[in-house]
C-alpha positions in Angstrom: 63.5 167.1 79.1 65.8 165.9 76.3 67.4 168.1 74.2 68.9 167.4 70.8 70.4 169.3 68.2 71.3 168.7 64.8 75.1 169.4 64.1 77.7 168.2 61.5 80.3 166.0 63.4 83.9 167.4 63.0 84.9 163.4 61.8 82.3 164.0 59.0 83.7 167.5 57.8 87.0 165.8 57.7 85.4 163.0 55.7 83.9 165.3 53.3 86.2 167.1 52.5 89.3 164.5 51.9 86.7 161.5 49.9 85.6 163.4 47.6 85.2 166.6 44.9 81.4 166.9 45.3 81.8 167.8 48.5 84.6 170.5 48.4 83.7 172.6 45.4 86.3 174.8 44.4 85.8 178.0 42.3 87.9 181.2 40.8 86.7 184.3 42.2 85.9 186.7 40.0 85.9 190.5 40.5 89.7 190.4 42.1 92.5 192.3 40.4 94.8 190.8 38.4 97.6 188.2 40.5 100.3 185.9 39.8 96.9 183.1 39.8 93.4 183.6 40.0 91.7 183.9 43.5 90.0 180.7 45.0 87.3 180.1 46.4 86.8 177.1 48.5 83.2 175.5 49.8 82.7 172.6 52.0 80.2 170.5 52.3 79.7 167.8 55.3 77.0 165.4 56.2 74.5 166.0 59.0 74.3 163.8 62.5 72.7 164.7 65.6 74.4 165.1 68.8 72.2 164.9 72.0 74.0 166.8 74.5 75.0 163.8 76.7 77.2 163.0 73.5 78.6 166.6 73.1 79.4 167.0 76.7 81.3 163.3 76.9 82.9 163.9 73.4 84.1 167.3 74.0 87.9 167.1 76.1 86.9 170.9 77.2 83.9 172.3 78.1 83.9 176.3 79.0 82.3 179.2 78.6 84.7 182.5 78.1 85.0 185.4 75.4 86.7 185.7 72.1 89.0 188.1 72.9 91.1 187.9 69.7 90.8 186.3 66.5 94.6 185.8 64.5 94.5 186.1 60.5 93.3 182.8 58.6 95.9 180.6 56.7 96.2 177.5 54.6 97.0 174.4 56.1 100.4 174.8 54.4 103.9 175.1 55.8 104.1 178.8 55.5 100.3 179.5 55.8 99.8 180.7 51.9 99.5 178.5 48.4 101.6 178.5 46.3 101.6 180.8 43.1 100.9 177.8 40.3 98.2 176.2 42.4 94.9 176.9 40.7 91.2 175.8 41.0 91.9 172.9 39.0 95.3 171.5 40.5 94.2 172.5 44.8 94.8 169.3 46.6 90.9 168.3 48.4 93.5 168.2 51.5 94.0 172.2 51.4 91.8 174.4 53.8 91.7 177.4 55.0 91.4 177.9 59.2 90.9 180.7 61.6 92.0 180.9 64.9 90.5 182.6 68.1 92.2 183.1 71.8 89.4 182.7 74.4 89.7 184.4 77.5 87.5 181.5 80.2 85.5 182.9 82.7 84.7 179.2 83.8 85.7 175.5 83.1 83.8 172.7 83.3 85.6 170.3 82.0 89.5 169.6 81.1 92.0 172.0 82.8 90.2 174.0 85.3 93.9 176.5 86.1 94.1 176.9 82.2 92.7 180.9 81.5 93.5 181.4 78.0 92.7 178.8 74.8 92.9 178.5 71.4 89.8 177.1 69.6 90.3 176.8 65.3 87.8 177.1 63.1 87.7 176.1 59.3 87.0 178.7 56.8 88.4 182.4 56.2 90.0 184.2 53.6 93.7 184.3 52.9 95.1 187.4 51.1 92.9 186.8 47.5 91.7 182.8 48.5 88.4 182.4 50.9 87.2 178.6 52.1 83.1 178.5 53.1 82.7 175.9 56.0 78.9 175.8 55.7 79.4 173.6 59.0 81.5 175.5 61.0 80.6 178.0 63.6 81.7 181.7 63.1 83.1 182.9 66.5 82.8 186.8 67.3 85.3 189.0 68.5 83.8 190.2 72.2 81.0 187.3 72.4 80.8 185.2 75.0 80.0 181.3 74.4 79.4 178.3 76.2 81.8 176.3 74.1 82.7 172.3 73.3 85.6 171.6 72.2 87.7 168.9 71.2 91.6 168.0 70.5 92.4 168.3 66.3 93.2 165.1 65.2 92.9 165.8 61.8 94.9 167.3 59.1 95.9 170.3 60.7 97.0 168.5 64.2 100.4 169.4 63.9 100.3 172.7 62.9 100.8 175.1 66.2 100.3 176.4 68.6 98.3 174.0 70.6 94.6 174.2 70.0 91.1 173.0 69.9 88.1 172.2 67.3 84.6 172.8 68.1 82.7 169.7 69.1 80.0 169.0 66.4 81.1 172.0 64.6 77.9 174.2 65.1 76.6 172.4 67.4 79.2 172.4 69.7 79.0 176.8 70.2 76.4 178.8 72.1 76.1 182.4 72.2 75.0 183.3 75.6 72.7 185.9 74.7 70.3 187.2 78.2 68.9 184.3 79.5 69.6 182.2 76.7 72.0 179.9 75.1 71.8 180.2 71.5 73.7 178.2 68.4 73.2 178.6 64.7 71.3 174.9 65.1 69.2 175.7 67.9 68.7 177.3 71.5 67.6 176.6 74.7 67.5 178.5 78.3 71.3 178.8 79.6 70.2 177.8 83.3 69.0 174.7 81.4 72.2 174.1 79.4 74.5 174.8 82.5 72.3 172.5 84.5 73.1 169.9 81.9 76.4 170.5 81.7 76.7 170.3 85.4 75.4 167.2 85.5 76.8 165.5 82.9 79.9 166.0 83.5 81.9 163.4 85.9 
């Protein structure tokens, strides 16, 4: 049996967010106390693809499953993690997000480096002293869940920005709670013998 999920592609968030405003509506917060600038709020929009899982498992570099067993403080995309005091809602480059980043402890690999024990997978979204981003499309990884997790190298705008790290593949698609006897994303759910079969399989 086929299974496919719908997912926003990680390419398309990227897409989204850089092209243009009406995807990447930007807000003051209200109800925060009084700062050198008003608070920002951030919300991305991205367009919708599916992903059968032969395409997640062959565009994914890793493959794993293993527990988030820390998640680090978000921070903009900037030098120094913060904006800077005169950026405002109107003036914020559509190139400025907000990511979060969580260390995964593997219990097993699948694909990629089967020694490596420890990863960092990076998320878009969070909230940064009085500034939040929404990533509609991204998964929100739990401190102490266990996943079954694709994941791809960041190509994108925040590449070069350390330490070494990985995106989800397909965003939500791409992240599985293993809950029981199932494997369950925010897209969709299936048995986890089924999905490790798969992965199993598909993998060379």
């Amino acid at each position: 049996m086929s299974h496919t999920l719908k997912s926003i592609a990680t390419t398309v968030f990227f897409v989204s967010i850089v092209g243009v405003l009406g995807g990447f509506v930007v807000s003051n917060w209200a109800g925060q106390q009084a700062t050198s600038r008003a608070a920002i709020t951030v919300r991305s929009h991205a367009l919708l693809e599916e992903f059968s899982l032969d395409e997640l498992i062959a565009k994914s570099d890793r493959i794993v499953t293993g527990t988030i067993t820390n998640v680090y403080p978000s921070r903009w995309n900037t030098p120094d993690g913060i904006l800077s005091p005169g950026i405002t809602a109107e003036t914020i480059s559509p190139d400025s997000v907000i990511f979060t980043e969580s260390e995964v402890t593997i219990d097993q690999s699948f694909k990629g480096d089967l020694a490596e024990k420890t990863i960092r997978v990076r998320t878009f979204g969070g909230i940064v002293g009085q500034d939040r981003m929404v990533a509609e499309s991204e998964p929100e990884l739990e401190l102490g869940q266990t996943y079954i997790l694709f994941l791809s190298k960041d190509t994108g705008k925040t590449a070069e920005i350390g330490p070494e790290h990985y995106l989800v593949t397909g965003a939500v698609q791409g992240a599985f709670k293993m809950v029981g006897d199932m494997a369950v994303s925010e897209v969709s759910e299936l048995p986890l013998t089924d999905l490790l079969t798969k992965i199993q399989s598909g993998v060379p």
